[in-house]
N, C-alpha and C positions, 0 to 999 in steps of 0.2 A: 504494500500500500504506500500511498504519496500523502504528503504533508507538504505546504505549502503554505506562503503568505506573498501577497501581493497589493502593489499599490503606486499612485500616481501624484504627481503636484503638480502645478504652475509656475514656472521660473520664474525668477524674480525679473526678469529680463520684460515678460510675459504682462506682471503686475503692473510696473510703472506704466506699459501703455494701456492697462484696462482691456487688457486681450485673453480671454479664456485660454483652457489649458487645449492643445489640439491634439493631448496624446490619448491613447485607448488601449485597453488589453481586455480578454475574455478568456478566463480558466475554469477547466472539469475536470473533475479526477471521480474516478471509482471503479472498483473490482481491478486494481492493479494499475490502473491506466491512467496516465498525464497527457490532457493537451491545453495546451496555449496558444496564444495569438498575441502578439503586441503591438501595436505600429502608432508612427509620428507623421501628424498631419504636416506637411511643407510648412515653413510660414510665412510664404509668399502668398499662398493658396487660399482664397478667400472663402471658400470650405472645406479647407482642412480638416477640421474637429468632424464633422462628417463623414469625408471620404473613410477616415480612420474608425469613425465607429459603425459604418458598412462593413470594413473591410472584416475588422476584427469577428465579427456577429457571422457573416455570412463565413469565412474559411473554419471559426470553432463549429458552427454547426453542421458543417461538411465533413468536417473529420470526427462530428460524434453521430455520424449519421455511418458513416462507413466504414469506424474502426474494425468492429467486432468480425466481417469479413477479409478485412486487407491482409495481405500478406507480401506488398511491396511497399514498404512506409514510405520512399521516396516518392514512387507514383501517385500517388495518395497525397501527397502535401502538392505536390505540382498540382494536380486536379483544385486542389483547392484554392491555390492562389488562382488558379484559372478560374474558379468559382466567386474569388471575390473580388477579382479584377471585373467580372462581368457585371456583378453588384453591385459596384462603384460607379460604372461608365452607364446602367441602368439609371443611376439616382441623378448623375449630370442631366439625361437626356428629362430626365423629369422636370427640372428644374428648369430643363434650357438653358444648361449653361456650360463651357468646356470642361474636359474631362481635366482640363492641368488645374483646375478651380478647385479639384478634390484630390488634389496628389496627396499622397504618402507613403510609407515604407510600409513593409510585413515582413513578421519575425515568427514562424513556426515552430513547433515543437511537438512531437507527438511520441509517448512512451509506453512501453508495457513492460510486463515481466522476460518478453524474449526480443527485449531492443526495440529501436524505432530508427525516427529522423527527426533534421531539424531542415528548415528553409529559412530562406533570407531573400530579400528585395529592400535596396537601400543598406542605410549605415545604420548603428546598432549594433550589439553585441550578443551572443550566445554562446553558453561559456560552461564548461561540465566538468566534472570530479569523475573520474573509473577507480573503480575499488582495487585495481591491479599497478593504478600512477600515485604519486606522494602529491602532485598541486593540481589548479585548473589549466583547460587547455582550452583556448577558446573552436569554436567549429569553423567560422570562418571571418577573416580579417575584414573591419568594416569597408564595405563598397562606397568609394569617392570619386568624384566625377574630375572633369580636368580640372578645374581650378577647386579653389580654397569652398568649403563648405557646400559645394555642389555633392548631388547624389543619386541614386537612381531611384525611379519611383513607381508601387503597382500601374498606375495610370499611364504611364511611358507608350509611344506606339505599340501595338502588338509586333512582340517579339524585337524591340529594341532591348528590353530590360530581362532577361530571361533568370529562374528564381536560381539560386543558389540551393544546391540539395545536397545533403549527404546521409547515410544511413549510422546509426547511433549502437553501439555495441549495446548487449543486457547486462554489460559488468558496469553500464554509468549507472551511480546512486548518487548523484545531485545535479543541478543543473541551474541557470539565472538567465533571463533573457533582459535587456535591457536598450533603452534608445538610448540615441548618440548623447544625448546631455549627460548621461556616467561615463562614457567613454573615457576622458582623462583620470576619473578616478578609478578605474577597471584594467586599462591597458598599460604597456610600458612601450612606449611609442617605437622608444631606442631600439630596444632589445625585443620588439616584434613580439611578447608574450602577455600573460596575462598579470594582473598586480594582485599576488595573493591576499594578501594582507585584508584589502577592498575584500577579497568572498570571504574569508574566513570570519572576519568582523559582523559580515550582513548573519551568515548563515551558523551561527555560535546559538542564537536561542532557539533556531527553530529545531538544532539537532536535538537539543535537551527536551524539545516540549514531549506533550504523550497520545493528544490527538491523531488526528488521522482527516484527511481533506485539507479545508482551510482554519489555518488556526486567527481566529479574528481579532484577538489582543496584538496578535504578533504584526499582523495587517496594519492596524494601525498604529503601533510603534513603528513600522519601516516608513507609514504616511509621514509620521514627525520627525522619521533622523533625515530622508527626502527634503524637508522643506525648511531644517535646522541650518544658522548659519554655518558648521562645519562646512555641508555640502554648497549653499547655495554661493559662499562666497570661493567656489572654485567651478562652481557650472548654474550660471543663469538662464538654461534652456528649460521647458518644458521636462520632468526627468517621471518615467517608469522604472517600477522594478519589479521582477515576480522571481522569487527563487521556489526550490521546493528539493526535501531529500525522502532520500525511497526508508521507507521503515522498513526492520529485520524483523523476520516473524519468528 
């Protein structure tokens, strides 16, 4: 079983111009199984917080809709980012409005007891512990476009942007997915890896708790160290976090 705490704020970047938070995540766990969604609305994108809370809504319930038969988790998250790319570029045309009006990222994650996958579109982190490595290792380096703070986005031409997949051993027992606003505290730029210190600190109470699903004390303490001056005065973005570690039976 999966224990998990997750949670979201508004950068302080975000406050000063009276601009909502444009990020979104949607987490399930049960009978062994973890899935996640996270994604960062642009903040160019004048429905950002939108396009993001499509994206997220439509790829979780595509992969709690097809888990219990899949037996290629990679394919399986493709299909789904393809599911909420369609959901997104559906909600444009409602609106009447361009699809780059709803850009954002998507950060997948999908586990059970004999392995999964994780996806990625955009910048953002996902970042796992295996019971057989001593630290984290992230799945894939965040995606950055040519210049400084560009990045790619579900909304992108079809087949400009194509997802990032990889298949997930059953020996990972933790895992964090996170948008680019932790990035500097999660990463170590220089040295291409991850900054232990950053998971071990987030994920210290949830290994002691004794629940199972989401633990919501814990949720809400990650909402306040998110939006505590430690963090906010080294990342003024919008910032997500969802961790979760596998319980031993």
């Amino acid at each position: 079983m999966w224990r998990y705490a997750a949670a979201r704020t508004t950068g302080s970047s975000h406050l000063k111009r009276d601009e909502v938070c444009q990020d979104r995540f949607e987490v399930w766990s049960a009978d062994g199984v973890f899935l996640a969604a996270v994604s960062d609305g642009a903040g160019s994108a004048k429905r950002a917080e939108v396009g993001a809370e499509v994206a997220v809504r439509q790829a979780l319930a595509f992969m709690r809709a097809g888990h219990q038969e899949a037996t290629d988790w990679p394919a399986l998250l493709a299909s789904a980012f393809d599911e909420a790319r369609a959901a997104v570029l559906a909600q444009a045309d409602s609106e009447n409005l361009p699809a780059r009006d709803f850009a954002c990222t998507l950060l997948l994650v999908a586990l059970t007891r004999e392995g999964g996958a994780a996806g990625q579109i955009g910048d953002g982190v996902i970042a796992l512990r295996d019971d057989a490595e001593e630290g984290w290792s992230w799945v894939f380096w965040p995606q950055k476009g040519e210049y400084a703070n560009m990045t790619r986005f579900l909304t992108d031409p079809e087949g400009a942007s194509p997802p990032d997949l990889a298949g997930i051993r059953k020996s990972v027992f933790e895992i964090a997915l996170m948008t680019d606003g932790l990035e500097a505290l999660a990463l170590n730029y220089s040295e291409r890896r991850t900054h232990d210190p950053f998971f071990e600190g987030v994920l210290a109470p949830l290994r002691s708790a004794e629940a199972v699903g989401e633990v919501e004390d814990l949720s809400t303490g990650l909402a306040d160290f998110l939006a505590s001056p430690r963090v906010s005065e080294r990342a003024d973005d919008d910032l997500t976090l969802v961790i979760a570690t596998r319980t031993v039976s």
